[in-house]
C-alpha positions in Angstrom: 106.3 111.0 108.1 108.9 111.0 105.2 111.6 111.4 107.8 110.5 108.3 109.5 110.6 106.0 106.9 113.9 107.5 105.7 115.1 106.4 109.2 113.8 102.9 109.0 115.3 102.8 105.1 118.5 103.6 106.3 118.6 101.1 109.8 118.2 98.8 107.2 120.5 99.3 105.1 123.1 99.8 107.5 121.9 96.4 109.2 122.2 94.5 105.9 125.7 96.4 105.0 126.9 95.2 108.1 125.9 91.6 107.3 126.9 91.7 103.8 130.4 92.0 105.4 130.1 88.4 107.2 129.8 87.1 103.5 132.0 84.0 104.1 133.0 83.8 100.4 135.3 86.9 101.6 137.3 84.7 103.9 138.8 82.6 100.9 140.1 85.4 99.2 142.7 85.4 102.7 144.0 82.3 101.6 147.4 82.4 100.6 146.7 80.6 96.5 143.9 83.7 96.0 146.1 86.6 97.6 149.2 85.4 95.0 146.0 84.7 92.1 144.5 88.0 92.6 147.7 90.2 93.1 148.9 89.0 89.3 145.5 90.2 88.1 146.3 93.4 89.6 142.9 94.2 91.8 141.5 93.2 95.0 137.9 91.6 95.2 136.7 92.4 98.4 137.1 95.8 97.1 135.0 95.2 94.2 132.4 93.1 96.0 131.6 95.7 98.4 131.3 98.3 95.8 128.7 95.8 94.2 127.2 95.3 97.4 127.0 99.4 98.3 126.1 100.2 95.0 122.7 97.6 93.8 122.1 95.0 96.2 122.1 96.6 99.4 119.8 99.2 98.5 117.2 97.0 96.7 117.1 94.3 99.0 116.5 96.9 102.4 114.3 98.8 100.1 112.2 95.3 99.4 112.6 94.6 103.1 110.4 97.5 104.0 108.2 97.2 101.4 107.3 93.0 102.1 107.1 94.5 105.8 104.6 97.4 104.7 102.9 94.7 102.6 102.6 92.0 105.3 101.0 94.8 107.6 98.7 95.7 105.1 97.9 92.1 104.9 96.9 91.6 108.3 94.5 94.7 108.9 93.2 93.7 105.4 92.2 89.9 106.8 91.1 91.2 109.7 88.8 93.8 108.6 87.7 90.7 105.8 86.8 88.5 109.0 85.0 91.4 110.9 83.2 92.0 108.2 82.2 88.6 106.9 83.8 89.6 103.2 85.1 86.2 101.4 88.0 87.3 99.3 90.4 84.9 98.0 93.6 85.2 100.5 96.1 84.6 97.0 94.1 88.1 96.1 94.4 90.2 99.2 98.1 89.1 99.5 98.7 90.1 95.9 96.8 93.8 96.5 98.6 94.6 99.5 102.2 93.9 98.4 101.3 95.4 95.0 99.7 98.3 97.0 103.2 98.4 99.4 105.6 98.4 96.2 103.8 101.0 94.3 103.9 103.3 97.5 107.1 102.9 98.5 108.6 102.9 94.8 106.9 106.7 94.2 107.1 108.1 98.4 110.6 106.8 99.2 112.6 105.2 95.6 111.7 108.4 93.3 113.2 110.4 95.5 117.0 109.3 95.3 118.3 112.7 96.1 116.2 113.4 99.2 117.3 109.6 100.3 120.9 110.3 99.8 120.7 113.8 101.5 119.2 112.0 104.5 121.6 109.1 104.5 124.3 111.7 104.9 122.7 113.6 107.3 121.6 110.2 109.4 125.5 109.3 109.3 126.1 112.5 111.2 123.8 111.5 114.5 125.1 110.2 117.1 126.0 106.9 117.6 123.2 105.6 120.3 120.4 106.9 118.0 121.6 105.0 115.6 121.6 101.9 118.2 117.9 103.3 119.0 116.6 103.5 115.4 117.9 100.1 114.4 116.4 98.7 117.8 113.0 100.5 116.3 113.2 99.0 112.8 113.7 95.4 114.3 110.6 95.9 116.4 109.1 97.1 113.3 109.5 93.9 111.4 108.4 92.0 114.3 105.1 93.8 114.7 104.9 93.5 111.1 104.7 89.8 111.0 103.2 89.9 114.1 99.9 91.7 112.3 99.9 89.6 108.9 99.5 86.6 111.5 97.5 88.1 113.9 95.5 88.9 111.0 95.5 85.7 109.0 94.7 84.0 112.4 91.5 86.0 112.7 90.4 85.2 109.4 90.8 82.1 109.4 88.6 81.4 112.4 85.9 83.9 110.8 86.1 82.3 107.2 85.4 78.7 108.8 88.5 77.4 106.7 
């Protein structure tokens, strides 16, 4: 199960790295006035952004990607087993309980374990590339049939709930 998360993790990150390169603040450091600007300062800032990007915010925010996914699907089967069951709980409540409930898991099953997430990162670099293709195919569906649920979900129990 560990292994499939892993996977998911790291199509996400590699999706997010790969967008993270499309930042169009990166084009104006091509311009000829930053190339002179940045060559008398002596470094190069694409350099230093991706090494900012690699280092905090790509992890975080595909690490908080899965996690709001995780959360929205615990969401949905929690307002649909509300409206099956006729249980009146404050929606601002469920919603806080599931992504509470989705941070906490993923923070001690997946974030603890830094060592375990880099060992698989390397070995996940080492497949081929078409299961790569695959998995990130898989994680996009994931998110899909994650907002898919939570709305699913919220749909049902809204109808039950008489709102």
């Amino acid at each position: 199960m560990k292994k499939y998360f892993f996977l998911i993790y790291y199509s996400i990150y590699k999706l997010l790295w790969k967008s993270a390169m499309f930042n169009p603040i990166l084009y104006t450091y091509k311009l000829s006035f930053a190339k002179r600007y940045f060559a008398r300062k002596g470094y190069d800032p694409k350099v230093k952004y991706m090494d900012a990007m690699n280092d905090f915010f790509v992890p975080v925010f595909a690490g908080a990607l899965m996690a709001i996914c995780f959360g929205l699907i615990i969401n949905g089967l929690l307002s649909f087993l509300c409206g099956i069951f006729k249980i009146n709980i404050d929606y601002e409540y469920q919603l806080t309980f599931s992504f509470i409930f989705s941070f906490i898991f993923f923070y001690f099953y997946v974030w603890v374990n830094d060592k375990e997430v880099k060992k698989a990162f390397k070995k996940f670099d080492k497949t081929p590339r078409v299961k790569k293709i695959l998995w990130t195919f898989i994680t996009l569906i994931f998110i899909v049939i994650a907002v898919f649920v939570w709305w699913k979900g919220m749909t049902f129990w809204g109808k039950t709930m008489k709102l």
